[in-house]
C-alpha positions as a Markdown table, in Angstrom:
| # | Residue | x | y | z |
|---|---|---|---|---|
| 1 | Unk | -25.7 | -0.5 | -9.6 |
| 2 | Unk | -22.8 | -2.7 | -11.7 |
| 3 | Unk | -21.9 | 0.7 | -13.6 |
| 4 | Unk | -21.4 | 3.0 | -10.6 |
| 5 | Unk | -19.4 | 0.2 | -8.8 |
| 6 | Unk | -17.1 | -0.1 | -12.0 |
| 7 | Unk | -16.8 | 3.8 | -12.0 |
| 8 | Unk | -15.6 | 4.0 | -8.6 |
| 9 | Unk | -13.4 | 1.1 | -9.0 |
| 10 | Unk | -12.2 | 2.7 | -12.0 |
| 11 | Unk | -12.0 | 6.3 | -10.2 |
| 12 | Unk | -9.9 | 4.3 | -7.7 |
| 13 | Unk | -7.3 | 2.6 | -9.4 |
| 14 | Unk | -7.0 | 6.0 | -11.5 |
| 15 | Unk | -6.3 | 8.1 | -7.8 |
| 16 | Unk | -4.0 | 5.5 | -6.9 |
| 17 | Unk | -1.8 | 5.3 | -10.3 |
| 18 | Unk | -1.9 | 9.2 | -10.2 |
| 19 | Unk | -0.6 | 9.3 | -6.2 |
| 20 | Unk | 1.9 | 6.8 | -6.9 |
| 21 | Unk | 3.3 | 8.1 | -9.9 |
| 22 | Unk | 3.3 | 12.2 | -8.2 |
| 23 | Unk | 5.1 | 10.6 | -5.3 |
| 24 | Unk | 7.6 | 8.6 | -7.3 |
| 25 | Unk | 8.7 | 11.7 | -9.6 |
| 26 | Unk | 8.3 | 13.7 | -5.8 |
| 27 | Unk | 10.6 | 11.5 | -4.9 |
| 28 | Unk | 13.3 | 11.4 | -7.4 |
| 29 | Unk | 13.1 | 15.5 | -7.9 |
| 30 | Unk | 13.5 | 16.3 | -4.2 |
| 31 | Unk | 16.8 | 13.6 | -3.7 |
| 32 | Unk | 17.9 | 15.1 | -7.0 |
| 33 | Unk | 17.6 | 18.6 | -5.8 |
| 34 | Unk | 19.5 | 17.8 | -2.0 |
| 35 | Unk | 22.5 | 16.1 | -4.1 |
| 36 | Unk | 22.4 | 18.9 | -6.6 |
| 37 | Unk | 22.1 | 21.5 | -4.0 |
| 38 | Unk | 24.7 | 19.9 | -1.3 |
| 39 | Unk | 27.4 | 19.6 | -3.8 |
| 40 | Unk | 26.6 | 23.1 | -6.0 |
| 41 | Unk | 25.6 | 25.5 | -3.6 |
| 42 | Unk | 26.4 | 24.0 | -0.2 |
| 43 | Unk | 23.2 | 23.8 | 1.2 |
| 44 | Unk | 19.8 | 22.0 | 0.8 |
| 45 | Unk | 16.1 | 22.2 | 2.4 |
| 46 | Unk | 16.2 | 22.0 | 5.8 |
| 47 | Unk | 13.5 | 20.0 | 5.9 |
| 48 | Unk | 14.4 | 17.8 | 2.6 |
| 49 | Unk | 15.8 | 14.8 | 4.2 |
| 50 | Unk | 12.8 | 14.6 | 6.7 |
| 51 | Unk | 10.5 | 14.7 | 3.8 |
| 52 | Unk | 12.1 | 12.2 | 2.2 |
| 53 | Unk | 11.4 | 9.9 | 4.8 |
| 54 | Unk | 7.8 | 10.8 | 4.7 |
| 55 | Unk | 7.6 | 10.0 | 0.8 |
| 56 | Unk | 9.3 | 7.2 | 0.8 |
| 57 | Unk | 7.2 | 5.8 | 3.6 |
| 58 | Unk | 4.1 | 6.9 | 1.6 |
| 59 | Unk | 5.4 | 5.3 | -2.0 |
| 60 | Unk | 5.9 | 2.3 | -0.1 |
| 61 | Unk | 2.6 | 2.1 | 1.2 |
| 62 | Unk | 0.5 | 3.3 | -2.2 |
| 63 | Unk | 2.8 | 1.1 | -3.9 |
| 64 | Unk | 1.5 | -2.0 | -1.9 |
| 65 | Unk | -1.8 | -0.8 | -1.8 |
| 66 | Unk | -1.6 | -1.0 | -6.3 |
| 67 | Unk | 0.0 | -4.4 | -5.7 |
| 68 | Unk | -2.8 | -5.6 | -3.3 |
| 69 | Unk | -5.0 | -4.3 | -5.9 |
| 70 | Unk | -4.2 | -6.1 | -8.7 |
| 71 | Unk | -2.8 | -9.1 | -7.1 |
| 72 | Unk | 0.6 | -8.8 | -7.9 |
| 73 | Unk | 2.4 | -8.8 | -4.8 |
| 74 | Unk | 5.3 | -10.6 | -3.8 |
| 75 | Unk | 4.4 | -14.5 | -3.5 |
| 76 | Unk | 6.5 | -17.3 | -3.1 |
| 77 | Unk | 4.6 | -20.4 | -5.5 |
| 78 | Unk | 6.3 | -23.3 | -4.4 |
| 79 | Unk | 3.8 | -25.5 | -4.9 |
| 80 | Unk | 1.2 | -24.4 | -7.0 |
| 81 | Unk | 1.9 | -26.2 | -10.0 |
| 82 | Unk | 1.4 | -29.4 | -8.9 |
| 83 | Unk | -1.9 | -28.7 | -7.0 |
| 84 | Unk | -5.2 | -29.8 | -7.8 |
| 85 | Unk | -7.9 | -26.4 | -8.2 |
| 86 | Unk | -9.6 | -27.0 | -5.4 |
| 87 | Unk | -5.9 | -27.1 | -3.1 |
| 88 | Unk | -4.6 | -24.3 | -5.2 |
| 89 | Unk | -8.6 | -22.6 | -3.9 |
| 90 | Unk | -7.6 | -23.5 | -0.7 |
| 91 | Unk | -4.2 | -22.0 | -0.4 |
| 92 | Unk | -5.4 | -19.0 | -2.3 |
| 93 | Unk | -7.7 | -18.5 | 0.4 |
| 94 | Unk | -5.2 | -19.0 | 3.5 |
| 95 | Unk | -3.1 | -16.4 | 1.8 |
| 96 | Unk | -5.5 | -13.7 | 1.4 |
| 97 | Unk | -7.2 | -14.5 | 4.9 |
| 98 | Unk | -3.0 | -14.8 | 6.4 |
| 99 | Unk | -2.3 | -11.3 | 4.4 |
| 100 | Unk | -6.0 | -10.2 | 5.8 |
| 101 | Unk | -5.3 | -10.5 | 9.2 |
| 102 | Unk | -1.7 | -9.1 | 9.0 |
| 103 | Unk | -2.8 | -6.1 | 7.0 |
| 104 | Unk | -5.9 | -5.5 | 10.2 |
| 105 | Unk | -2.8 | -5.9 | 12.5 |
| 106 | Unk | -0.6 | -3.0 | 11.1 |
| 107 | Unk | -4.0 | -1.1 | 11.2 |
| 108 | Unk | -4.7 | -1.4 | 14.3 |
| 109 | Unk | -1.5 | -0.9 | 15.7 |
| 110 | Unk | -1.2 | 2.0 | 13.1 |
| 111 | Unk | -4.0 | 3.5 | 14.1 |
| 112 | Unk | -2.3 | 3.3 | 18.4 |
| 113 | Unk | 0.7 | 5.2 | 17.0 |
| 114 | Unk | -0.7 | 7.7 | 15.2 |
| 115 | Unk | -3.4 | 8.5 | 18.1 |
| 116 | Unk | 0.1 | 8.7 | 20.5 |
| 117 | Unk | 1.6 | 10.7 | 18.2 |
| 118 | Unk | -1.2 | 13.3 | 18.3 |
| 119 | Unk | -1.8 | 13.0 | 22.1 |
| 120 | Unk | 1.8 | 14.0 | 22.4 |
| 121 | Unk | 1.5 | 16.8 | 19.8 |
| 122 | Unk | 4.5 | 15.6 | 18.2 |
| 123 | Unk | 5.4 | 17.7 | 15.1 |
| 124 | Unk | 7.8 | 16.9 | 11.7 |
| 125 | Unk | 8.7 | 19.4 | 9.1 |
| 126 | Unk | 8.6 | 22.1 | 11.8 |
| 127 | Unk | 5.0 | 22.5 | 12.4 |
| 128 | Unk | 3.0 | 20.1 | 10.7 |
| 129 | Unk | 1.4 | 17.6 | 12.8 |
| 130 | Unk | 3.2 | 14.4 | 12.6 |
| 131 | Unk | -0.2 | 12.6 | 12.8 |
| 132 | Unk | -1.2 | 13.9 | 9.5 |
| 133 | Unk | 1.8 | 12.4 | 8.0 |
| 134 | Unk | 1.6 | 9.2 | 9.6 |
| 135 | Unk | -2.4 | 8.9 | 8.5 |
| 136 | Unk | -1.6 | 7.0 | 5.7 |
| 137 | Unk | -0.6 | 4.2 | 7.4 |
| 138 | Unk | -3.5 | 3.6 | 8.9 |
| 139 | Unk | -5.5 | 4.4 | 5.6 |
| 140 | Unk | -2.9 | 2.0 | 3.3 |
| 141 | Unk | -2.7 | -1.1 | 5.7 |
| 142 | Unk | -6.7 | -1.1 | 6.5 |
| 143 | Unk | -7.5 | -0.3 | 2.6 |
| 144 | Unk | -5.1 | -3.8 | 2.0 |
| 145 | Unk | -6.6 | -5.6 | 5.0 |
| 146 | Unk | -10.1 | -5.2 | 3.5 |
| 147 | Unk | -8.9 | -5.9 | -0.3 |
| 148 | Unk | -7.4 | -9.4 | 0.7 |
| 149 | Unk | -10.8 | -10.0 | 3.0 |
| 150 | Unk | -12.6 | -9.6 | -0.1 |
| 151 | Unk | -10.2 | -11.6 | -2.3 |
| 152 | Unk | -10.4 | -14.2 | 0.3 |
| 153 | Unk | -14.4 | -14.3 | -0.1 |
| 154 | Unk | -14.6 | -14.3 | -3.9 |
| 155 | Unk | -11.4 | -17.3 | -4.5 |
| 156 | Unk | -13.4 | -19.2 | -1.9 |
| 157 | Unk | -17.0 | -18.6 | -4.1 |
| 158 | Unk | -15.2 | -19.8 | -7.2 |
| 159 | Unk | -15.6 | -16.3 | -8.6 |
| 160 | Unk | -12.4 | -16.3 | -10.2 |
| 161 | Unk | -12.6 | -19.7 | -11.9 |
| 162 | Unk | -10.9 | -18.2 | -14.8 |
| 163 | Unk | -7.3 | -17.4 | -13.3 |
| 164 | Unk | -7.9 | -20.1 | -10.1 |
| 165 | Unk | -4.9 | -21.9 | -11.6 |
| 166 | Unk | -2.7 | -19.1 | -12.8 |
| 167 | Unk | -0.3 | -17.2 | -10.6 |
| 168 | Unk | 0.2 | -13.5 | -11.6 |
| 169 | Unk | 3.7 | -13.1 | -12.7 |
């Protein structure tokens, strides 16, 4: 069971580092292409700016999905140097149960929006259903909700005795 667990895990993190990196050089070629096309030729894709918006919303929410992965997202450590491992357990659990709940939050709410947005059969990039390209939302902040539920569960086990008293960087 161990092995097919690590090979999903691994087939997991390898999907995400492959999404993140197509929408990151997505990214940059399409701005690249507007400015080069706006001050060349005069004109641009119509729908280029409104995609834009969509990718960057997406890179933004892959991008803290890899963080929540890996634990490396933005953290203020103001006190854990001078906590004993049992505090530094405990305040590695409020966090992760705090960022939890948060994360099932923007889910939820998420999940309302993009719902409206399909009841009202709003559209972006001329046809295409805006709830399609608001789906991720739902899919990023309930995939980070359920990674910091299980973080929350193995820091409060002691199953991660090895790096209890180290902050990622």
């Amino acid at each position: 069971m161990k092995p097919l667990l690590a090979r999903l895990d691994t087939l997991g993190r390898w999907t995400e580092d492959l999404l993140l990196s197509f929408l990151l050089l997505a990214l940059i070629g399409l701005a690249s292409w507007q400015i080069i096309g706006r001050n060349l030729f005069g004109s641009t894709l119509v729908v280029g700016d409104e995609l834009l918006r969509i990718m960057v919303l997406w890179l933004t929410l892959v991008g803290a999905m890899a963080a929540s992965r890996a634990d490396r997202h933005i953290a203020i450590a103001l006190v854990d140097r001078w906590l004993s491992k049992g505090w530094l357990r405990l305040v590695r659990v409020v966090n992760h149960v705090f960022t939890a709940v948060v994360c099932a939050f923007l889910c939820w709410y998420s999940l309302g929006f993009v719902q409206m947005s399909r009841e009202f059969e709003d559209t972006l990039l001329g046809d295409v259903p805006a709830w399609w390209l608001q789906a991720p939302m739902v899919v990023g902040f309930g995939v980070m909700a359920w990674r910091h539920t299980l973080k929350a569960v193995v820091v409060a086990a002691g199953a991660d005795e090895a790096d209890a008293g180290e902050r990622p960087a």
